[in-house]
C-alpha positions in Angstrom: 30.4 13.2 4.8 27.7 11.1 2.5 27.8 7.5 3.0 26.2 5.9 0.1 24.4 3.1 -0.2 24.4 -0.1 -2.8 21.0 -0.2 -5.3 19.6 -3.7 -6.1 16.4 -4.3 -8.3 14.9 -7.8 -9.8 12.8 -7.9 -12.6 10.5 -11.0 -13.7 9.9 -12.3 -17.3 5.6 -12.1 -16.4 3.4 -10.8 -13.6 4.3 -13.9 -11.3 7.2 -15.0 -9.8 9.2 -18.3 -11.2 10.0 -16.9 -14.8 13.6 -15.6 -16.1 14.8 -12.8 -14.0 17.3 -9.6 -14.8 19.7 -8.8 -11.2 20.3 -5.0 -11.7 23.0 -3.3 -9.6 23.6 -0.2 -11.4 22.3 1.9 -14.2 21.3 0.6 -17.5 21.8 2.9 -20.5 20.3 0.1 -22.9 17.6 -2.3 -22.2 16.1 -3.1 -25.4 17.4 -6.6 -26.2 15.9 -7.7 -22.9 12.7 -9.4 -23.7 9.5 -9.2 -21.9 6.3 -10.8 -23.8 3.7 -10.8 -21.0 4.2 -7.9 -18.5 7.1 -7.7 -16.2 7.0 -8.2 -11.9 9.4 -5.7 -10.3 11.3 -6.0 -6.9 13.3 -3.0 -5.7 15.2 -4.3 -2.8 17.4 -1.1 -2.3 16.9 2.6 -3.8 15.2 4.1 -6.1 15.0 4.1 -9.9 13.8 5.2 -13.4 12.5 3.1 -15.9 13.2 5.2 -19.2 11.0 4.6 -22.7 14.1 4.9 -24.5 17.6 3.9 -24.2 20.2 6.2 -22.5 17.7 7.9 -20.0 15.6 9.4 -23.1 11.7 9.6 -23.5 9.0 8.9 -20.9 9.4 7.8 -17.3 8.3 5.4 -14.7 9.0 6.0 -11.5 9.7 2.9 -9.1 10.1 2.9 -5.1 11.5 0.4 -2.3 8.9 -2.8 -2.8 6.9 -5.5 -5.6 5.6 -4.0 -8.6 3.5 -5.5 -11.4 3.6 -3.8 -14.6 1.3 -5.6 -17.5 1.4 -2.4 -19.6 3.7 0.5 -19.5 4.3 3.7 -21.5 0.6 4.5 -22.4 -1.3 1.6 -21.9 -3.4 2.0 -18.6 -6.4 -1.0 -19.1 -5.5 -2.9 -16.7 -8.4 -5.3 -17.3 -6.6 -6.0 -20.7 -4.5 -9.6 -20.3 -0.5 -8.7 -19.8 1.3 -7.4 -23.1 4.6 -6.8 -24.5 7.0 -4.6 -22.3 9.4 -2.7 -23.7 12.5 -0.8 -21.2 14.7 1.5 -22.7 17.1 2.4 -20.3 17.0 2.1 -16.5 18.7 4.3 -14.0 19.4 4.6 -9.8 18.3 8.1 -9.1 18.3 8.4 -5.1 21.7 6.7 -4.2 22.1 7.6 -0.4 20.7 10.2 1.8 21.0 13.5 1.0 18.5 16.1 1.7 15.9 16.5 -1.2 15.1 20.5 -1.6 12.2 22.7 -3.2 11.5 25.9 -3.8 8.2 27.2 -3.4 6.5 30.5 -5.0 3.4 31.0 -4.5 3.0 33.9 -6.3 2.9 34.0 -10.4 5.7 36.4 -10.9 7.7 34.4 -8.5 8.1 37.8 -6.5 6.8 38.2 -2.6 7.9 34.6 0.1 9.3 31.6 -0.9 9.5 28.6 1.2 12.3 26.0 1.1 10.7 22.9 1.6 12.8 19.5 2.7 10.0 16.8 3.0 6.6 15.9 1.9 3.5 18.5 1.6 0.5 16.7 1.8 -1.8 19.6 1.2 0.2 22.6 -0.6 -2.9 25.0 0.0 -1.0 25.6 3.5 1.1 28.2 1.5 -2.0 29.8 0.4 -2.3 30.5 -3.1 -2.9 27.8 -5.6 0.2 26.3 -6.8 1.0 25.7 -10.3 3.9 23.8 -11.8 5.9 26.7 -12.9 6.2 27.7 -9.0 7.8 24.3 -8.2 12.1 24.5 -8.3 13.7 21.5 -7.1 17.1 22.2 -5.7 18.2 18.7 -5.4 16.7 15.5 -5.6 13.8 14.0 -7.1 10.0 14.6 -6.0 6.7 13.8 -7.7 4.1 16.4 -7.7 0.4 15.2 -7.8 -3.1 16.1 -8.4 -4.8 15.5 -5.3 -3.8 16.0 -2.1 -2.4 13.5 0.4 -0.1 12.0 -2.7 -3.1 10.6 -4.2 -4.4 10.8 -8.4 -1.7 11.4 -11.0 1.7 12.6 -10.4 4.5 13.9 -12.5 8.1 13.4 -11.8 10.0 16.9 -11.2 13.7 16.9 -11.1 16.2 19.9 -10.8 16.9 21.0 -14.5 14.5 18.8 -16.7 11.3 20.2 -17.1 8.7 17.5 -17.7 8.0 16.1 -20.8 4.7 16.7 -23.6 3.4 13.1 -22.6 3.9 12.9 -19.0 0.2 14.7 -18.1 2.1 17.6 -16.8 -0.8 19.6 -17.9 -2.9 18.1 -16.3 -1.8 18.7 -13.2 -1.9 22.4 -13.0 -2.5 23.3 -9.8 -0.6 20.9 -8.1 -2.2 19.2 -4.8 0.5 17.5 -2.9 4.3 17.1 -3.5 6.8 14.2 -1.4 10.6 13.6 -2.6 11.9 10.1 -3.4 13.6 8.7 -0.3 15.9 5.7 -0.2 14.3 2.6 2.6 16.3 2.2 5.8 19.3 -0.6 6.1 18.3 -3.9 5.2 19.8 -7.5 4.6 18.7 -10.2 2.7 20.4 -13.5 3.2 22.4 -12.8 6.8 23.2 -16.3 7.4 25.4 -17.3 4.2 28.3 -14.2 4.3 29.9 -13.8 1.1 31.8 -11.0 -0.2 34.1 -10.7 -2.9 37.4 -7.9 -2.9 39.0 -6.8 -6.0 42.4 -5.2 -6.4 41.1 -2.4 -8.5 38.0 -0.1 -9.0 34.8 -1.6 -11.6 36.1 -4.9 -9.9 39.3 -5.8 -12.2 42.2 -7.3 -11.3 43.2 -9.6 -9.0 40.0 -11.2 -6.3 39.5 -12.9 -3.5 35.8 -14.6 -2.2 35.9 -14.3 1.8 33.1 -16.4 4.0 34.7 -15.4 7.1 36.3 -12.7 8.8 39.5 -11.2 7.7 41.7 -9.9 10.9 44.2 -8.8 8.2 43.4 -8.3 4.5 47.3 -7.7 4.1 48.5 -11.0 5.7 45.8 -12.7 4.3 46.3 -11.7 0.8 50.3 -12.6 1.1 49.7 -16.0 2.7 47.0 -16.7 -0.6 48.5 -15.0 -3.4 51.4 -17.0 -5.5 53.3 -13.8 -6.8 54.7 -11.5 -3.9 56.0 -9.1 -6.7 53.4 -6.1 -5.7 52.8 -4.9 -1.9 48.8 -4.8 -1.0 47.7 -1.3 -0.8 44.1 -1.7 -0.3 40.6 -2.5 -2.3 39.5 -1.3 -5.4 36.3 -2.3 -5.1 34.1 -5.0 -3.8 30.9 -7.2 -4.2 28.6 -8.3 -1.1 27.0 -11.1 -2.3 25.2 -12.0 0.8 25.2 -11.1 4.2 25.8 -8.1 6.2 29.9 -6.5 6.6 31.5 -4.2 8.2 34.7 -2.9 6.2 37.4 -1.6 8.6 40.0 1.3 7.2 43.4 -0.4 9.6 44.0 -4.3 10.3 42.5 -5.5 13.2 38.6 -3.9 13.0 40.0 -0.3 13.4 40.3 2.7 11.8 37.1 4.1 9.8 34.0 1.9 9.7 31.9 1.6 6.5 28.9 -0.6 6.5 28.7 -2.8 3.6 25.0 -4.1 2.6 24.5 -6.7 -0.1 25.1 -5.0 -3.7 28.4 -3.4 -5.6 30.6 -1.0 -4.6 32.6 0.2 -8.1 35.2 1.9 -6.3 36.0 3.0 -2.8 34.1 6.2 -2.4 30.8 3.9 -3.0 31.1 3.0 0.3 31.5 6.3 1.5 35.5 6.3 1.7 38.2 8.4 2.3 40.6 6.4 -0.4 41.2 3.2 -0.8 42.1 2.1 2.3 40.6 -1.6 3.8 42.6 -3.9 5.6 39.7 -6.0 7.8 36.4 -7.1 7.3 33.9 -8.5 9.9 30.4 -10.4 9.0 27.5 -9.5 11.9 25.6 -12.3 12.8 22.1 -11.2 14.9 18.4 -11.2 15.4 17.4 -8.8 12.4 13.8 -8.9 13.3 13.2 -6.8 16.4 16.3 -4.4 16.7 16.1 -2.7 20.2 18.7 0.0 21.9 18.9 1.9 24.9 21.1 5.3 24.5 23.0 6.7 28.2 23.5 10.6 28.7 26.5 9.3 30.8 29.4 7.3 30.8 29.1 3.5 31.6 25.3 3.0 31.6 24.3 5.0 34.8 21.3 6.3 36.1 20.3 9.6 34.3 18.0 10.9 31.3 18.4 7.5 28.8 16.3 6.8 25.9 15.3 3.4 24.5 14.0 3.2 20.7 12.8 0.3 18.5 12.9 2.9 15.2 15.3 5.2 13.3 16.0 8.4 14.5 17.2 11.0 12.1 17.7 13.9 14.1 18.7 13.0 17.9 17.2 16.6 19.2 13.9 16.3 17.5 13.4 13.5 20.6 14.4 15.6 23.0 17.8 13.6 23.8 20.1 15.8 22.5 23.4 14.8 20.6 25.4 13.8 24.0 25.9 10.2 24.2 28.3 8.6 27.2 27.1 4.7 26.4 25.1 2.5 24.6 23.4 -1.1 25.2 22.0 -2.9 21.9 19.5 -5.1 23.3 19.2 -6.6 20.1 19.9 -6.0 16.5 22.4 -4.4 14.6 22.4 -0.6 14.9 24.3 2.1 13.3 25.2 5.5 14.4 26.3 8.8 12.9 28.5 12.2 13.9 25.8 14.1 12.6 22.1 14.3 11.2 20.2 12.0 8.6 22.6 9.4 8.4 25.4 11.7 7.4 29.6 11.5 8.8 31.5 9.2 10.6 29.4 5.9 11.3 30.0 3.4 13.9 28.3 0.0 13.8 27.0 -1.5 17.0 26.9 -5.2 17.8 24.4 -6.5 21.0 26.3 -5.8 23.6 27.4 -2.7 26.2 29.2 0.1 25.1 30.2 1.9 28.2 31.9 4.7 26.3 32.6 6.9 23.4 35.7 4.7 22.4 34.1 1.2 22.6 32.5 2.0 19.4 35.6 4.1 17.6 34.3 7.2 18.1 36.5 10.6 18.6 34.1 11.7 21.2 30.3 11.7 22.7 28.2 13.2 19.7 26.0 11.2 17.6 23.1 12.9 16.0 21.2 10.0 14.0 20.8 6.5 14.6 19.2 3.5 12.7 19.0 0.1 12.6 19.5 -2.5 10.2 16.2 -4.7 9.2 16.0 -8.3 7.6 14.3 -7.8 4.3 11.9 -10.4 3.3 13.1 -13.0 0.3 10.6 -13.4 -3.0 8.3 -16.0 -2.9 9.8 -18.3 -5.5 13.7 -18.2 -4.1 14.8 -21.4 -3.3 17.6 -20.7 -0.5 20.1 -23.4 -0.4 18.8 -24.1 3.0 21.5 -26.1 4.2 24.8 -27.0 2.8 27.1 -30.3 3.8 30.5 -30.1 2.9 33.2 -33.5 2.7 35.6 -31.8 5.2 35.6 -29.9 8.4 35.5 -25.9 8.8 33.7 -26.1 5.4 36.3 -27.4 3.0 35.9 -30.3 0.5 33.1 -30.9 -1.8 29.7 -28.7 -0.8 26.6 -30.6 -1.6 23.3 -28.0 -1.2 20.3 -29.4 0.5 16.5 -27.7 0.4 14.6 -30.5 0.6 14.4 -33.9 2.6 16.9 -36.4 0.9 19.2 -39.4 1.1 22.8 -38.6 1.1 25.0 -40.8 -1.6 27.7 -43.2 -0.5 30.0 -41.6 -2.3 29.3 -38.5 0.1 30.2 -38.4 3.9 29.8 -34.7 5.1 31.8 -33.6 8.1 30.4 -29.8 8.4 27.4 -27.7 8.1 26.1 -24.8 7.5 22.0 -24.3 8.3 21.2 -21.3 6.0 17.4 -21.0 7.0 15.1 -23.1 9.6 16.2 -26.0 11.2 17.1 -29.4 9.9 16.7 -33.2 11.5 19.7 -35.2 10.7 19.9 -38.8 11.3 22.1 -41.6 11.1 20.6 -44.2 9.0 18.6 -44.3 5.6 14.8 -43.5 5.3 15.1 -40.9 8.1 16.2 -43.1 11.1 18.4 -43.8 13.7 20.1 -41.2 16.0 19.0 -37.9 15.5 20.6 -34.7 15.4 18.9 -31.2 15.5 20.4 -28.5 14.1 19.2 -24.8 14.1 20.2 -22.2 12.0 24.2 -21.6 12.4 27.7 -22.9 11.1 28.5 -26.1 12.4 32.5 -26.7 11.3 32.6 -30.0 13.0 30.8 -32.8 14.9 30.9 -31.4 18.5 27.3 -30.9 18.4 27.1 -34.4 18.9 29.0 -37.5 21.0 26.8 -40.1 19.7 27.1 -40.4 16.0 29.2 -39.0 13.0 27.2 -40.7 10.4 24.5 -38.4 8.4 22.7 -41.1 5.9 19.4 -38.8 5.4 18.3 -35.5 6.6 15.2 -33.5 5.7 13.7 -29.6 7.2 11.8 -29.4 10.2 8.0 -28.1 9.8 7.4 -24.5 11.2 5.5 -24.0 14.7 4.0 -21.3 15.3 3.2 -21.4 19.0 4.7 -20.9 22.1 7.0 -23.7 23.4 5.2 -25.6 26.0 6.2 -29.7 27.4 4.9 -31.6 30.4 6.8 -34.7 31.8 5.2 -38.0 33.7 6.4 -40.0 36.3 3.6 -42.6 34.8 2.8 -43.9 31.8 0.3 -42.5 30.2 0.6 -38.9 30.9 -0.6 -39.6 34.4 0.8 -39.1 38.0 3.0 -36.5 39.4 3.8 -33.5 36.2 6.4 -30.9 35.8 5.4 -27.8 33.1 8.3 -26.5 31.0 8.3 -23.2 28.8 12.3 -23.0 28.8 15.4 -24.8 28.4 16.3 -27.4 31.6 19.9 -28.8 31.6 19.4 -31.4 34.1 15.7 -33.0 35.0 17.7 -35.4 37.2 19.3 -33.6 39.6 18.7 -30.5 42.2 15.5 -29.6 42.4 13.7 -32.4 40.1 14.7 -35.1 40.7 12.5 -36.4 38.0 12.3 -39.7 35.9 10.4 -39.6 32.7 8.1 -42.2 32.0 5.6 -40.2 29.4 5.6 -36.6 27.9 3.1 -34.0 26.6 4.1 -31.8 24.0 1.5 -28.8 24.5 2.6 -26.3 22.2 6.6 -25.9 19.9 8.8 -27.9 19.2 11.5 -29.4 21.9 14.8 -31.2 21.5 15.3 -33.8 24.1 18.4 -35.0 25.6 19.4 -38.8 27.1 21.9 -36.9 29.3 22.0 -33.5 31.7 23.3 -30.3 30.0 22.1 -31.2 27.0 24.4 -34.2 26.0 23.9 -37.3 24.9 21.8 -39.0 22.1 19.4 -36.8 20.9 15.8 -36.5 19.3 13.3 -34.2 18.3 9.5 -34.0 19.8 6.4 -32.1 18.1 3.1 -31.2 19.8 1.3 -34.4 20.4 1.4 -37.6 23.4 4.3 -40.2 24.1 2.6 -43.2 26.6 5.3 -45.1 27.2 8.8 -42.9 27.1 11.0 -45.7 27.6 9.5 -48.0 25.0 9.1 -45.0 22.4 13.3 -43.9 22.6 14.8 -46.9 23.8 16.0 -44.5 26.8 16.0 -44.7 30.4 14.6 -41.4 31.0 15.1 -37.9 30.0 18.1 -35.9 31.1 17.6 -32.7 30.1 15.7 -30.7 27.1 15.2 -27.2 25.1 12.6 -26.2 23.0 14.0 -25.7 19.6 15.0 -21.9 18.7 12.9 -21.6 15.2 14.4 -18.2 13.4 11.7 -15.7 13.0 10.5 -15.3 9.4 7.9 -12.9 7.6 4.6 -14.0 6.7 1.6 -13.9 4.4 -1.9 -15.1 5.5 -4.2 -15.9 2.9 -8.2 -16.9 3.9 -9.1 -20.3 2.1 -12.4 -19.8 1.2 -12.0 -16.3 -0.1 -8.4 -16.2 -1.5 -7.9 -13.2 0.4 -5.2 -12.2 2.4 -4.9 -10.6 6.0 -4.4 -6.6 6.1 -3.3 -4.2 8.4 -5.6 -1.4 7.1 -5.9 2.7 8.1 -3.1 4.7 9.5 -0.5 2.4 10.1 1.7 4.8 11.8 -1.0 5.4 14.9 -0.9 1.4 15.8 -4.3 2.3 17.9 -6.2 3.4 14.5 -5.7 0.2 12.5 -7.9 -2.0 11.7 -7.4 -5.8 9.6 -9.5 -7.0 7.2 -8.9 -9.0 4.3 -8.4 -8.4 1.1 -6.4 -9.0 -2.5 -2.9 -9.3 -3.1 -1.2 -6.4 -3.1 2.9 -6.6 -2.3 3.2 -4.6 0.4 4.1 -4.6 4.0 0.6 -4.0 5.1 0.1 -8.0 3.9 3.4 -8.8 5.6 3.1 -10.2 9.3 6.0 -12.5 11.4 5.2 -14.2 14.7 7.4 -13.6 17.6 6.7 -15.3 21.5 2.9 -15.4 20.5 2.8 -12.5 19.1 1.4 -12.1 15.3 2.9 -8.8 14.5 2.3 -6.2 11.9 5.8 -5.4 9.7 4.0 -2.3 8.0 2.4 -1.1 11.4 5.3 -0.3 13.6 5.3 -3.9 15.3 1.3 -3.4 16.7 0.2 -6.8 17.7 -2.9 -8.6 16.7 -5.1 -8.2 19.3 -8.9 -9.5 20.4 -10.4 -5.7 21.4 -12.0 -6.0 24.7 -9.7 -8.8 25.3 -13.1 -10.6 26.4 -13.7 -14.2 25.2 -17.0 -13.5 23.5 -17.4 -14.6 20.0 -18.0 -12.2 17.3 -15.4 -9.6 18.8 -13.2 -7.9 16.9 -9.4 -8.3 15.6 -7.5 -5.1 15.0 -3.9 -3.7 15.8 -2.5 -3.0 19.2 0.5 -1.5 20.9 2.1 -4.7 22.4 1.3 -5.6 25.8 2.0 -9.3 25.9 -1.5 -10.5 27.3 -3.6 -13.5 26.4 -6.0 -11.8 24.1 -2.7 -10.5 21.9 -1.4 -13.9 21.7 -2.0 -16.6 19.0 -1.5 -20.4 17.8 -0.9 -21.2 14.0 -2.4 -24.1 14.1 -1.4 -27.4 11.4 -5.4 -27.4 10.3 -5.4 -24.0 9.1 -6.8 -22.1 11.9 -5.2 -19.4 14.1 -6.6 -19.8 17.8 -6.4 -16.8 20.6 -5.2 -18.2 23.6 -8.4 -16.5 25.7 -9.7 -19.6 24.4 -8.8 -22.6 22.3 -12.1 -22.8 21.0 -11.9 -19.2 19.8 -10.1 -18.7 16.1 -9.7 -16.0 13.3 -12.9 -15.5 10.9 -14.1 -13.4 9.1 -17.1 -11.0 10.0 -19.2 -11.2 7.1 -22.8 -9.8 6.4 -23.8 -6.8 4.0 -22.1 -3.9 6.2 -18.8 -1.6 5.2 -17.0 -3.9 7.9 -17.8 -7.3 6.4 -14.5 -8.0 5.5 -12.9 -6.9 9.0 -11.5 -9.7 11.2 -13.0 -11.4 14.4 -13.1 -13.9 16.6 -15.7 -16.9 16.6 -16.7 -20.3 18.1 -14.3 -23.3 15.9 -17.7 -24.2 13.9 -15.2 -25.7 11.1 -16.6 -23.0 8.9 -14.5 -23.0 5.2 -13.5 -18.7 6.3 -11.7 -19.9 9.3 -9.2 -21.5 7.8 -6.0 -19.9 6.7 -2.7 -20.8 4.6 0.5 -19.6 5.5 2.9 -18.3 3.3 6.5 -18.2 4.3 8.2 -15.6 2.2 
C-alpha cells in the first residue's frame, strides 16, 4: 500500500521575498501567461518537481528539490554575474509524489552482456562497478535520478527518467562517463502552520459539490454534516476530496477516530486515493496539536512498556531491522512529537499516527497486530521570511464565533470591537485592560483561548501588542528587602504558591536574571496578573500596587527557527563539513545560501543545528579561554554548549558572561570559523537575529 503525499511549491515575482507569488499544488501544463521580469525565488515545501521550457511537459528541464531556490536566468543563461532577467516557465510538473522505491539498472559492460547491478539509492562514486560507465548503461526502472559528471553528486548533471532519453540541449554529452548518480527523494513529514487547523471537505473528487471548512475536530462527519446541511434529500456517503489549508489531520475511515488512519499534511487531496485510501470512506477528522521541534520516541519489544531490548530514536527509520530492532513491537511511548508508523518498510501499508503519550499495546494505536517495519516523525517546517502570520486573532463571541479581527502587530482595539475569545497563532501576546498598553495585564501563550477563564480579574481588552523573544534560560530571584537585598530564593521553574509550605516568602523586590516570567497576585497561579523581563524591581509593592507575590512561571516561548547574520560582515552563521557526523562540523560564516545548514533554533540553552542532526554549539575544550573555538557537538547539556541571545546583539557562553561569539579573523583558511572572545564591543561580535 502507497500512501501518497500532498506537493506544495511557491514561486516569487524576483530573487527576494515580498513580490507577487504563484501557490502551486499540482501540475501545470501551461505557465506562459505567468509573468516574471527580474528572475524568480522558488520555495518547494513538499516534493519534487520539473520546471519544463515549454508548455505541456515539452523542451528542456529544470530540476527542483525540497528547499529555496533563486533562479535569475534559466534555460541557457548561466552568468550569474549578469543582473536578474526575464523568466520564462512553460509547464511545471510533481514528479516524485510519495515514496516508492527509485530503481536502476547498471551495465557495466558496452554490449550490455556479463553483471548488472540493480541499484536502489545513491552511488557516489560509480567506479565501484568497475568499468567506466557511460550513459547508454544507465536504465531507470522507476523513478527519477540525475546522473552527474563528478563524483560525490558534484559538476553537471542530467536528469534520467524511465523511457525519455535526454534531450540535444541538456549536456548529455557531456557527461559521458558518468561519475555519480542519486534518485530524487521526497523530504520527510512536515507542517507549516500547526497552530491555526483548517481543512476544507468536499462532497465529490477535484473538490466539487457540496463543502464544509472545519477548525475543530469532527467526532462524526455524518452527524455533523446532517445537523449543518439544509436539504436532508441525499444520505452522506463519505469525502470526495479535501483541502488542508493549515495544520496537521488525521482522517479516520469509521466515526469516532476508528477504522483506517491516513495522515493528512497541508496541500490537496483530488480524490480519495491521494491520501492513500481504500474508497471514499471518512467519517472523523482529528487536528494534532504538539511540540514539532524535537520529536522523541522510545519503541518496547514487549507488551506494556517492560523491561527488555527497547530502542529510543530522535530520526526516521526506514527499515526497522537495519537497527537491529527487528519488526516486533509490543508498546510505544512518544516522548514528544508526532510520529507515524507503518506495516511495512519505507513508509509503505497501514499507518498509525502516534500522539505523546503511552501505547501499551498493538491495539492502542489501531493496529491488527505487533509489526511495524518503518517509522518517522513529523517536523515543523520553517515559514518564508516575508509571511506575515496572523499572529493572533480576537473574535466578538466566545468559542470563536462573531466577528474575527486579525492582530500582528501592537494596536488599540476599536470601541466598536469587544473580543471575547482568542486564538495565539505564533509567540505570546500582552493583553491589557486599558488604552496605550495599561492596566491589568494578561499573558497569553500560544493556544486557543474560547473564553475568559484565563483570567478572574478583567474581561476588558482595550490594547494588546507581541511579546519580544528571549532567548535565554528562565532565571528569577525574589527579596524579602527592597532593593534586591536580604534573604533570596532562586527560581528556574514554575512555583504555585511562594506563600505557603515551604517559603513562606513575602516579596518586597525581584531580579529577573535571565526569560521572561509571568507573575501572579495569588497562589496557583490566580489572581491579577503581569509580565516581568530580565532587569531590577526595588520596591515590589510600589512597582504593582500588590502586596506581594503569590505564585509565578516563566513564560513558555514556542521554539522557532533561526537565522544569524554577523553585523559587520553581513554574513551569516554556518554549520559547515559533514553534517551527518555531528563531531566533524565545523561553523563559520558565510553568504546567504537557503539552506538548513544557515538554519539554527534555541531550545533550554541550547543553540542547535537543524541541518546537523540537532548537534549543539559548543565552546571545544569547554575551557573559558578566549580565542577558543565554536564548532558542532553531540548534545550534552553543559555550560560550555549553552548560550544567551542577548538584546545588544551578542550571544554569550555561559562559561562566562564576558565571553561572546566572534569571529576568528586573520589571513588563514580558518579566518572565517567561529570563537569565543573577551566582550571588547568589537563591530564582528554582534549578531542579528532572524526569526523565519
Amino acid at each position: 500500500k502507497v500512501n501518497p503525499r500532498p506537493g506544495k511549491m511557491v514561486i516569487y515575482n524576483g530573487v527576494q521575498y515580498g513580490g507577487n507569488k504563484q501557490e502551486i499544488w499540482t501540475d501545470v501544463p501551461d505557465a506562459t501567461s505567468w509573468d516574471f521580469p527580474k528572475g524568480i525565488l522558488i520555495r518547494i515545501v513538499r516534493g519534487c518537481w520539473m520546471l519544463y521550457e515549454k508548455p505541456d511537459f515539452q523542451g528542456q528541464k529544470h530540476v527542483l528539490e525540497e528547499g529555496e531556490t533563486v533562479l535569475s536566468h534559466l534555460w541557457g543563461i548561466n552568468n550569474v554575474e549578469c543582473s536578474p532577467r526575464k523568466v520564462i516557465i512553460g509547464s511545471i510538473k510533481r514528479v516524485i509524489k510519495d515514496h516508492s522505491i527509485p530503481e536502476i539498472e547498471l551495465h557495466p559492460e558496452a554490449d550490455r552482456k556479463g553483471t548488472i547491478f540493480y541499484i536502489q539509492n545513491e552511488v557516489p562514486n560509480t567506479e565501484e562497478y568497475g568499468a567506466k560507465l557511460s550513459l547508454s548503461s544507465v536504465i531507470v526502472n522507476s523513478g527519477i535520478w540525475l546522473a552527474y559528471k563528478r563524483p560525490d553528486f558534484e559538476g553537471k548533471f542530467v536528469v534520467l527518467e524511465q523511457g525519455c532519453p535526454p534531450l540535444p540541449k541538456s549536456g548529455a554529452e557531456e557527461l559521458d562517463p558518468v561519475k555519480s548518480l542519486r534518485p530524487l527523494k521526497m523530504g520527510g513529514l512536515k507542517v507549516q502552520r500547526p497552530t491555526n487547523p483548517k481543512i476544507i471537505i468536499y462532497e465529490q473528487p477535484f473538490f466539487t459539490g457540496w463543502s464544509m471548512e472545519l477548525t475543530e475536530n469532527a467526532y462524526n462527519l455524518k452527524m455533523l454534516l446532517d445537523d449543518s446541511r439544509q436539504s436532508q434529500d441525499e444520505e452522506f456517503h463519505g469525502v470526495g476530496s479535501v483541502r488542508v489549508i493549515s495544520g496537521l489531520w488525521t482522517a479516520y475511515e469509521k466515526e469516532g477516530y476508528k477504522g483506517h488512519q491516513y495522515l493528512l499534511e497541508e496541500g490537496e487531496y483530488e480524490d480519495w486515493k491521494m491520501w492513500g485510501g481504500f474508497d471514499n470512506g471518512l467519517f472523523s477528522l482529528r487536528y494534532l496539536q504538539a511540540e514539532f521541534t524535537e520529536p522523541s520516541v522510545t519503541l518496547f519489544e514487549e507488551s506494556s512498556l517492560e523491561n527488555g531490548n527497547h530502542l529510543d530514536t530522535t530520526q526516521e527509520i526506514p527499515d526497522m531491522e537495519s537497527v537491529g530492532f527487528g519488526n516486533v513491537v509490543g508498546s510505544i511511548r512518544v516522548n514528544s512529537g508526532v510520529w507515524v508508523v507503518y506495516e511495512q518498510e519505507r513508509f509503505f501499508g497501514e499507518q498509525y499516527v502516534l500522539e505523546r503519550g503511552v501505547y501499551k499495546a498493538h491495539t492502542d494505536w489501531g493496529g491488527k497486530d505487533k509489526t511495524i517495519m518503518s517509522i518517522r516523525p513529523i517536523q515543523l517546517t520553517e515559514k518564508s521570511n516575508h509571511q506575515k502570520l496572523k499572529q493572533l486573532k480576537a473574535y466578538s463571541k466566545p468559542n470563536f464565533q462573531g466577528v474575527c479581527v486579525d492582530f500582528i502587530a501592537e494596536a488599540s482595539i476599536n470601541e466598536s470591537f469587544v473580543p471575547k475569545s482568542f486564538q495565539v497563532l505564533q509567540g505570546c501576546w500582552l493583553l491589557y485592560s486599558k488604552e496605550e498598553f495599561s492596566g491589568a495585564q494578561h499573558v497569553l501563550e500560544e493556544g486557543h483561548y474560547p473564553d475568559f477563564t484565563f483570567s478572574c480579574w478583567s474581561t476588558t481588552i482595550k490594547s494588546l501588542k507581541p511579546v519580544k523573544y528571549e532567548f535565554s534560560e528562565p532565571s528569577i530571584s525574589l527579596f524579602a528587602m527592597d532593593s534586591c537585598k536580604g534573604r533570596e530564593v532562586n527560581f528556574q521553574s514554575a512555583v504555585n504558591s511562594v506563600l505557603k509550605k515551604d517559603f513562606g516568602f513575602y516579596t518586597q523586590s525581584i531580579r529577573v536574571k535571565s526569560g521572561l516570567w509571568t507573575m501572579y497576585e495569588e497562589d496557583h497561579f490566580r489572581g491579577r496578573q503581569m509580565l516581568l523581563e530580565p532587569g531590577e524591581i526595588f520596591y515590589w509593592t510600589t512597582f504593582s500596587g500588590w502586596r506581594t507575590v503569590g505564585s509565578l512561571h516563566p513564560v513558555n516561548q514556542p521554539t522557532v527557527f533561526l537565522r544569524i547574520k554577523n553585523r559587520a560582515q553581513d554574513l551569516y552563521l554556518t554549520a559547515i563539513g559533514d553534517l551527518k557526523d555531528s563531531e566533524a562540523t565545523q561553523v563559520s560564516v558565510s553568504q546567504k545560501n537557503r539552506k538548513d545548514s544557515q538554519i539554527w533554533y534555541y531550545h533550554r540553552g541550547l543553540l542547535k543545528s537543524k541541518a546537523a542532526n540537532r548537534a549543539c554549539l559548543s565552546v571545544i575544550g569547554g575551557r573559558d579561554v578566549p580565542g577558543s573555538k565554536v564548532a558542532l557537538w553531540s548534545e550534552h547539556g553543559k555550560a560550555h554548549q549553552k548560550w544567551r541571545i542577548n538584546r545588544d546583539g551578542t550571544v554569550s557562553s555561559y562559561i562566562g558572561d564576558d565571553l561572546v561569539l566572534d569571529i576568528k579573523g586573520g589571513n588563514y583558511y580558518d579566518k572565517d570559523h567561529i570563537i569565543i572572545n573577551l566582550l571588547e564591543h568589537q563591530q564582528t561580535q554582534y549578531w542579528e537575529v532572524e526569526i523565519l
